[in-house]
C-alpha positions in Angstrom: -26.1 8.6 56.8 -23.4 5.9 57.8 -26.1 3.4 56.6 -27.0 5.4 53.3 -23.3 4.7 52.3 -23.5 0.6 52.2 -25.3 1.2 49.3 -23.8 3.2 46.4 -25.9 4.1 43.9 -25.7 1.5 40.6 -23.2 3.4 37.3 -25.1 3.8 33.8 -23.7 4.5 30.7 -25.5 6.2 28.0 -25.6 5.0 24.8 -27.0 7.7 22.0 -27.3 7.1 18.3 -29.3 8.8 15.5 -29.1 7.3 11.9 -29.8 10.9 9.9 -30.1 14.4 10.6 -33.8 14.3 9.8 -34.5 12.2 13.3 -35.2 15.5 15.0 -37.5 13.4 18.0 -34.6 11.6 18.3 -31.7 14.3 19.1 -28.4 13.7 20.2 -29.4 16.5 22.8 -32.7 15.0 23.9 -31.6 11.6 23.8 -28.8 12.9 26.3 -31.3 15.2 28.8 -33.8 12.3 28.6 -30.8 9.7 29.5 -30.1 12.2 32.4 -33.8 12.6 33.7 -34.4 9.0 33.9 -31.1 8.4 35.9 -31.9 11.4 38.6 -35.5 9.6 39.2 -33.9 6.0 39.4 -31.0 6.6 41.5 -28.7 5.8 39.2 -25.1 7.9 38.8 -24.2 8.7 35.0 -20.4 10.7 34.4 -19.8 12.3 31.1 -17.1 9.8 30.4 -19.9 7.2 30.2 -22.3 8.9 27.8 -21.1 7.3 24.2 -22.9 9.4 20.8 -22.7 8.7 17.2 -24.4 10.6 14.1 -25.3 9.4 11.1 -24.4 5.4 11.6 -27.0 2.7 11.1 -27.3 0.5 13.5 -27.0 -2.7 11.2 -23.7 -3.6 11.4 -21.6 -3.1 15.3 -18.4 -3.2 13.8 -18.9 0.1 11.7 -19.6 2.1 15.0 -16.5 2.6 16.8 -18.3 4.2 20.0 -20.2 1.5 20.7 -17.0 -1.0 20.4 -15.4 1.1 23.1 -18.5 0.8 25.4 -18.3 -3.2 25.1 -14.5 -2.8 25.5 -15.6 -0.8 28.7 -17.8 -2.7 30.1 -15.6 -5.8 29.9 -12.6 -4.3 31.6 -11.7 -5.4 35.2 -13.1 -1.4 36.7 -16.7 -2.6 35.9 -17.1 0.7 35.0 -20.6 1.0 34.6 -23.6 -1.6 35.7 -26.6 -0.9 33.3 -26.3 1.1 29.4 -28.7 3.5 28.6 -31.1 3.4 25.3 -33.3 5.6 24.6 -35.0 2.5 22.4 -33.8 -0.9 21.8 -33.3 0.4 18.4 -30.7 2.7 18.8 -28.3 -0.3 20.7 -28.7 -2.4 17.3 -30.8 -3.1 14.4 -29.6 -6.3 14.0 -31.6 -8.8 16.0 -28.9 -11.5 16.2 -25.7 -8.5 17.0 -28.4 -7.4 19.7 -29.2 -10.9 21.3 -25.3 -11.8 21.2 -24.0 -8.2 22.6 -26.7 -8.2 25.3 -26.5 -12.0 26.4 -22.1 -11.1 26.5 -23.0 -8.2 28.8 -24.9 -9.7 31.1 -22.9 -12.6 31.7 -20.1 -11.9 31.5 -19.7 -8.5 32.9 -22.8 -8.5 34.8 -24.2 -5.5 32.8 -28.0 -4.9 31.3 -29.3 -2.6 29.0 -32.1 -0.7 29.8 -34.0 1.4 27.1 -35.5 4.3 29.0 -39.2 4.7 26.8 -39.3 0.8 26.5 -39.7 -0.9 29.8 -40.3 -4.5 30.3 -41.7 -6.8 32.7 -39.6 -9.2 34.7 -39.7 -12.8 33.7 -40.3 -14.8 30.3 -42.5 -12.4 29.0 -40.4 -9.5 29.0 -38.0 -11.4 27.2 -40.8 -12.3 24.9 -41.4 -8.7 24.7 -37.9 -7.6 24.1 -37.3 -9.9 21.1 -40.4 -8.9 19.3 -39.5 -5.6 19.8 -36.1 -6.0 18.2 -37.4 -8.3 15.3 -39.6 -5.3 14.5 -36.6 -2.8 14.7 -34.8 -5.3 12.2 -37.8 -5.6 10.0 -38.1 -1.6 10.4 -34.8 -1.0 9.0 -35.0 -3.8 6.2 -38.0 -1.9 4.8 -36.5 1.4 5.2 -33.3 0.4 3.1 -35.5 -0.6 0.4 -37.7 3.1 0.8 -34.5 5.0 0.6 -33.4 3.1 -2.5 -36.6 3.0 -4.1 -36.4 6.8 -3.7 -33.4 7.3 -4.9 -34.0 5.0 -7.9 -37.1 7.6 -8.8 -34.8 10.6 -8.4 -32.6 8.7 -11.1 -35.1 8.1 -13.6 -36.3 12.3 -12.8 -32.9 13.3 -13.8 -31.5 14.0 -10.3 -28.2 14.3 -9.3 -27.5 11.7 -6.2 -24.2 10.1 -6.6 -21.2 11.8 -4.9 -19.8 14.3 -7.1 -16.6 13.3 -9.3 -13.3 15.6 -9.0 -14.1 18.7 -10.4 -17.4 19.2 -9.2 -19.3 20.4 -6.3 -23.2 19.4 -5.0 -25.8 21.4 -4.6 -28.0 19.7 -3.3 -31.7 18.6 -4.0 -31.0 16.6 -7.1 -29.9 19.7 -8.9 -27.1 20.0 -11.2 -23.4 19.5 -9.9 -21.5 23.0 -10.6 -17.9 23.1 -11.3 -15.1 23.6 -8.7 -12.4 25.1 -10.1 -9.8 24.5 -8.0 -10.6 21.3 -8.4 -11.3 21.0 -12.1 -7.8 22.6 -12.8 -6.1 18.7 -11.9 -8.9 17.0 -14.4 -7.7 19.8 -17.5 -4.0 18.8 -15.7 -5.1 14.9 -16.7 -6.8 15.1 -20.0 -4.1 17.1 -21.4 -0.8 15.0 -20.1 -3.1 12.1 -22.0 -4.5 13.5 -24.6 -2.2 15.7 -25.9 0.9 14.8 -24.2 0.1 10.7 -24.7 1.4 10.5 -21.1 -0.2 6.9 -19.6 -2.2 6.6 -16.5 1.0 5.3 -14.2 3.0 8.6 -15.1 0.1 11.0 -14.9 -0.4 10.0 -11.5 3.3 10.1 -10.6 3.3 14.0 -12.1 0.5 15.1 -10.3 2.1 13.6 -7.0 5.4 15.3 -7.7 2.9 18.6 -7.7 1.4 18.1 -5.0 -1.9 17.3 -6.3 -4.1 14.7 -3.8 -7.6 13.3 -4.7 -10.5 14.6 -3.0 -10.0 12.3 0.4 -6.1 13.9 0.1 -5.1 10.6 -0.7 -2.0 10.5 -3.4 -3.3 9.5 -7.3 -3.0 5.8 -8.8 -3.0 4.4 -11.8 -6.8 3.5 -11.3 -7.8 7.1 -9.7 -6.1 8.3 -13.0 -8.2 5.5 -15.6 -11.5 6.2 -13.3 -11.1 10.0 -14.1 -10.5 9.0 -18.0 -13.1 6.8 -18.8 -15.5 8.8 -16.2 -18.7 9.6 -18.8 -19.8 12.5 -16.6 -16.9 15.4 -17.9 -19.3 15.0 -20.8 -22.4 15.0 -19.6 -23.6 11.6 -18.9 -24.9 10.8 -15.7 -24.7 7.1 -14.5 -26.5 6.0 -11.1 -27.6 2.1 -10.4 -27.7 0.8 -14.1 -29.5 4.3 -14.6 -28.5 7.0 -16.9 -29.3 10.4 -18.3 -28.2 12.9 -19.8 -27.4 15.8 -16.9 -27.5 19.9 -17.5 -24.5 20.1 -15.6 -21.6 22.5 -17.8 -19.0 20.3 -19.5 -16.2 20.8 -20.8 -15.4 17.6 -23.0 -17.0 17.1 -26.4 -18.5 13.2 -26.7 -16.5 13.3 -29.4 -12.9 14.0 -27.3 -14.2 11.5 -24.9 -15.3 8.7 -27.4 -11.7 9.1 -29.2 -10.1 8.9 -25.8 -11.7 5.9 -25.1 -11.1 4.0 -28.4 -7.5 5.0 -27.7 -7.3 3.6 -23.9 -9.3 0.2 -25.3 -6.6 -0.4 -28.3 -3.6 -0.2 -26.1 -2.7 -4.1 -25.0 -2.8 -4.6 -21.3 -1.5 -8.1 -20.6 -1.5 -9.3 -17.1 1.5 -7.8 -15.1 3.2 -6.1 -17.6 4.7 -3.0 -16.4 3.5 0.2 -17.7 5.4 2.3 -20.1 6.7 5.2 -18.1 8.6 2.3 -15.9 10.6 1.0 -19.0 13.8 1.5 -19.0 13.0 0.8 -23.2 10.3 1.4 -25.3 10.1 -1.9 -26.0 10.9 -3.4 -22.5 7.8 -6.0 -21.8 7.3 -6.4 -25.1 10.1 -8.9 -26.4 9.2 -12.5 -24.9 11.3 -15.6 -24.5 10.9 -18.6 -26.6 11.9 -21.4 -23.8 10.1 -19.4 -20.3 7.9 -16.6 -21.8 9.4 -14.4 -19.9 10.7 -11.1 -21.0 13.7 -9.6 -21.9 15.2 -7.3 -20.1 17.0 -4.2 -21.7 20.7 -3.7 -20.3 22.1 -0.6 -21.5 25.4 -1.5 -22.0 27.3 1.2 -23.6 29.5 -0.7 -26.1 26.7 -2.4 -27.4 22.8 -2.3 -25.5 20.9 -5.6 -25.8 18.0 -7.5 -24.7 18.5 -10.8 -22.4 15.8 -13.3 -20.8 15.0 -12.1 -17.5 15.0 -16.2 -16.2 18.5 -16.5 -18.0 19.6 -13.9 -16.0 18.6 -15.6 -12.9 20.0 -19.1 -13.9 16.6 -20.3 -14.7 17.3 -22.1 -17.9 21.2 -22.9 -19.8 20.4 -21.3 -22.5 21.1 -17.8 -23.3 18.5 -15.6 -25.3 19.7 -12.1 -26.5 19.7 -9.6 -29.0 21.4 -6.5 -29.4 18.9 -3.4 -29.2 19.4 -2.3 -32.7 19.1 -5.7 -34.5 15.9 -5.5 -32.8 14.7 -2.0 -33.1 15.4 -2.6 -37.2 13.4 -6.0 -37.1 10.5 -3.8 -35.7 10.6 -1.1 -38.0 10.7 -3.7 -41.1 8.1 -5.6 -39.3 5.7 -2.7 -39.6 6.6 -1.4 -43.0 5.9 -4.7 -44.1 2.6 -5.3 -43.3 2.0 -2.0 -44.0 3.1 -2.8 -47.6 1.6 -6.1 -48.6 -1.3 -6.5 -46.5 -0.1 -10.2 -45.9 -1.0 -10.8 -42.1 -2.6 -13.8 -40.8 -4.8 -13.0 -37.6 -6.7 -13.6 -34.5 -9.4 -10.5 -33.3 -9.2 -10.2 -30.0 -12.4 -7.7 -28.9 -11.1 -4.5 -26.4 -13.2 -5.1 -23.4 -16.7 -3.3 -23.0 -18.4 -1.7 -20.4 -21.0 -4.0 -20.8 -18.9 -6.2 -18.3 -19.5 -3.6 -15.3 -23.4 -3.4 -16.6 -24.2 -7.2 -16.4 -22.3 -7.9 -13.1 -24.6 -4.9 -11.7 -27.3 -6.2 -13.3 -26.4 -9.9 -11.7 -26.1 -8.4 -8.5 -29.5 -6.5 -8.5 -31.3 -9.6 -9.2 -29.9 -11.4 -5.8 -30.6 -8.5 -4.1 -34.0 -9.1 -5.6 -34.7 -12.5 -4.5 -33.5 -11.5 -1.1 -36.6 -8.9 -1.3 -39.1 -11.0 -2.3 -38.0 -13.8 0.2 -38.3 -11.2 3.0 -41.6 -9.7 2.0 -43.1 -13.6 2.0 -41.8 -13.9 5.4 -43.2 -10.6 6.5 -46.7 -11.8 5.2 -46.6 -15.2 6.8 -45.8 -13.4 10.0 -48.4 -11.2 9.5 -47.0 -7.9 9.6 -47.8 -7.6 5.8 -51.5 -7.8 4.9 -52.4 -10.1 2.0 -53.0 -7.2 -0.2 -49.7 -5.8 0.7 -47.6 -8.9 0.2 -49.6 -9.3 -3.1 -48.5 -5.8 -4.5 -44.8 -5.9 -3.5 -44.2 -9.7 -4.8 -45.5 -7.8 -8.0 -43.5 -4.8 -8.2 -40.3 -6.8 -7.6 -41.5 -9.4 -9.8 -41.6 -6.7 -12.8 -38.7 -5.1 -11.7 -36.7 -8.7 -11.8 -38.0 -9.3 -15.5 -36.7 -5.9 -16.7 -33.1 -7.1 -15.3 -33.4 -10.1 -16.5 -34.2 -8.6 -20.3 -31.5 -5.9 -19.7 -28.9 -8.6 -19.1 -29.9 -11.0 -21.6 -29.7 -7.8 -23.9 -25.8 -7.2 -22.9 -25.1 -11.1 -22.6 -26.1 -10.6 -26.3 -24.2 -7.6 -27.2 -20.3 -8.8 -29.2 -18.1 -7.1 -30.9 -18.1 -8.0 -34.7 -14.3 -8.9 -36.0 -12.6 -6.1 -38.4 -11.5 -6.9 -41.6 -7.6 -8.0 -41.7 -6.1 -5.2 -43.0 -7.4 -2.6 -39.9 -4.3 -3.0 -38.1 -2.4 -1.2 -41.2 -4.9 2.0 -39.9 -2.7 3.6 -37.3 1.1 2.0 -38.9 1.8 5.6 -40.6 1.8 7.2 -37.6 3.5 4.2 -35.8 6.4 4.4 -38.0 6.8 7.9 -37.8 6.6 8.0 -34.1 8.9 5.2 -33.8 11.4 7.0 -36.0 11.5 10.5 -34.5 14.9 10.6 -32.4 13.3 14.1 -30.3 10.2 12.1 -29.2 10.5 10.2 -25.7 10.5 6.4 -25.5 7.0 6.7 -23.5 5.2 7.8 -26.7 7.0 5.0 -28.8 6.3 2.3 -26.2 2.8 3.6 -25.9 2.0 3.6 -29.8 4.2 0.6 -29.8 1.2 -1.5 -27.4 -1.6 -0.2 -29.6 -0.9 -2.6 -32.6 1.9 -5.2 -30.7 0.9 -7.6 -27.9 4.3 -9.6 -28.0 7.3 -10.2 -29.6 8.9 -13.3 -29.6 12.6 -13.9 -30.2 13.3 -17.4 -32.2 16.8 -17.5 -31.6 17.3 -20.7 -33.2 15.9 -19.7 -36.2 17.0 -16.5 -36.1 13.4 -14.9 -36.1 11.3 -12.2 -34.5 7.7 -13.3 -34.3 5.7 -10.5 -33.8 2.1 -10.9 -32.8 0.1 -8.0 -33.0 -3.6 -6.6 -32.7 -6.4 -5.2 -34.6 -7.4 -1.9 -33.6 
């Protein structure tokens, strides 16, 4: 007995991972009893504390599993807690061939630790080693090909009219690539949004602050943004369309936004001017705070509401930038605007630059620019495969020409958008929307949001020519 002792059985850990739901030979549970069987027949000791799981995580990419970052961190520490780790197959400890050589070649030197996989044994010597890197190529090459399965799937759901995506705010899955069904819990915040903009002309910045103040939180609980709020907006799906991977379709899911609503509200959000840092409306002090522009900086005037007389200064004056002082008093200026507008309204006489809204053809080609490198990566892999043989001729022969097709229909479909301008309005369709302007901007009872807000949908900037005593106004078409 006293000699049984000088030799403590050698630690394990267990390492257990399963990539879906669906890899029912590959359990959690049997993974764990088969982990345990194989240390009771070896001599090995195996604690609980030692056994590390994780569900649904691919094993591309260690630094997106956290339990097997803690059994490294283990295994380095000065207890030596452990002397060999558990795998059912080389697979689950990576399906990255160069993460596994690196991750394996750290444990064994420098923690003196080697990982075993339990239905994958290998001789001793070069060989094995042979062995055990063919077996992880083949694991890498696995996954690769599975990737492009699961997408290829997915891509023919698409074009069947499935549903796929994750559900937007509002809705709920039900799974099988049938039609999302309303939530309405949830869908009570998206009548909450369209209303403060549609009706209410409330901007993004200050829908998201309401709904804070509320109480409302997105669907992670996270608070609402200014781009959570614009996402929502300009979101095609509250009427109808459904938009997956460059694909589209019209879905049978119940709407409750017209095309009509939603084509309005987007010609609305595209014809308000959003220069670079400008703050949004509801954080003016002014309606036309961020509009009025220096002459000598370009910087803006600031609105100080001084109650003798309220006036406008340069934000760099203010600060000692420059010597000289730009102001005007806020209702020299708020008359210059109003008599700006009549104006044109009037007598037509505008000189002009168009300056197109920007099109959701932007987010199409960049997808469809992306999808083509993704493409050549494909094609370079599936050569490889061939000239490794793991891909008969025949094989090789009808992938190169399926994702040889599929690369000419992106490279159609973007030439197509490249293609796709804008055509410049006539002069006088800025004079469109003025009526209104100058109403709005002469109500006393409405707030200065809604001025500022139909102020940006005609004005990008308004400079003040002290000097000569001018206003400069520069406006767009819409």
């Amino acid at each position: 007995m006293d000699e049984l002792n000088l030799y403590p059985p050698k630690k394990a850990a267990l390492y257990v991972r399963v990539s879906t739901d669906k890899q029912d030979e590959l359990s959690p549970d049997a993974q764990v009893r088969l982990g345990k069987e194989y240390c009771e027949k070896n001599g090995l000791h195996l604690c609980a504390a030692h056994i590390y799981q994780e569900h649904g995580i691919s094993g591309r990419k260690a630094n997106k599993r956290p339990q097997f970052l803690k059994m490294i961190a283990d295994a380095k520490s000065p207890a030596h807690p452990f002397d060999i780790i558990l795998v059912w197959k080389f697979s689950r400890f990576a399906r990255n061939q160069e993460e596994s050589i690196v991750y394996k070649s750290l444990l064994r030197k420098q923690c003196g630790v080697e990982v075993v996989s339990i239905s994958e044994p290998l001789i001793e010597g070069p060989f094995g080693s042979l062995i055990e890197r063919i077996i992880e190529w083949m694991d890498e090459y696995y996954s690769i090909r599975l990737s492009g399965e699961v997408v290829r799937g997915m891509t023919e759901k698409a074009l069947n009219s499935g549903y796929q995506m994750t559900p937007p705010l509002g809705y709920c899955a039900v799974g099988n690539g049938q039609p999302f069904i309303i939530n309405e819990k949830d869908y009570k915040i998206i009548d909450a949004i369209f209303h403060m903009y549609d009706s209410q002309r409330m901007e993004p910045t200050a829908i998201a602050r309401k709904l804070n103040e509320i109480g409302y939180r997105t669907r992670r609980g996270n608070p609402f943004e200014k781009r959570t709020i614009t996402r929502i907006l300009r979101n095609p799906f509250y009427y109808g369309l459904v938009r997956w991977n460059g694909h589209e379709f019209m879905g049978a899911h119940e709407v409750r936004l017209s095309k009509e609503q939603y084509d309005s509200r987007i010609a609305r959000m595209d014809s308000i001017s959003k220069p670079a840092g400008q703050r949004p409306v509801s954080a003016c002090k002014h309606w036309l705070s961020g509009l009025v522009k220096c002459p000598i900086c370009g910087a803006s005037l600031s609105y100080n509401p001084s109650k003798n007389c309220p006036f406008f200064q340069c934000y760099n004056y203010a600060k000692g930038k420059h010597k000289e002082s730009i102001s005007i008093s806020e209702k020299k200026l708020t008359q210059k605007v109003y008599e700006s507008i009549h104006n044109i309204l009037d007598t037509q006489n505008i000189t002009y630059q168009y300056v197109p809204p920007k099109s959701e053809n932007t987010g199409m080609i960049d997808l469809c620019k992306n999808e083509l490198a993704r493409l050549e990566i494909r094609k370079e892999r599936a050569r490889q495969a061939y000239e490794n043989e793991i891909d008969a001729l025949e094989e090789y022969r009808m992938s190169k020409m399926r994702l040889t097709q599929k690369q000419a229909e992106l490279e159609a479909q973007l030439k197509k958008l490249q293609e796709n301008k804008s055509e410049t309005p006539p002069a006088n369709a800025i004079s469109k929307e003025s009526p209104d302007i100058c109403q709005i901007l002469s109500d006393p009872n409405l707030p200065s949001e809604t001025k500022g807000q139909a102020l940006r949908c005609i004005i990008e900037r308004i400079v003040y020519d002290k000097k000569n005593k001018k206003l400069l106004f520069y406006y767009y078409s819409s």
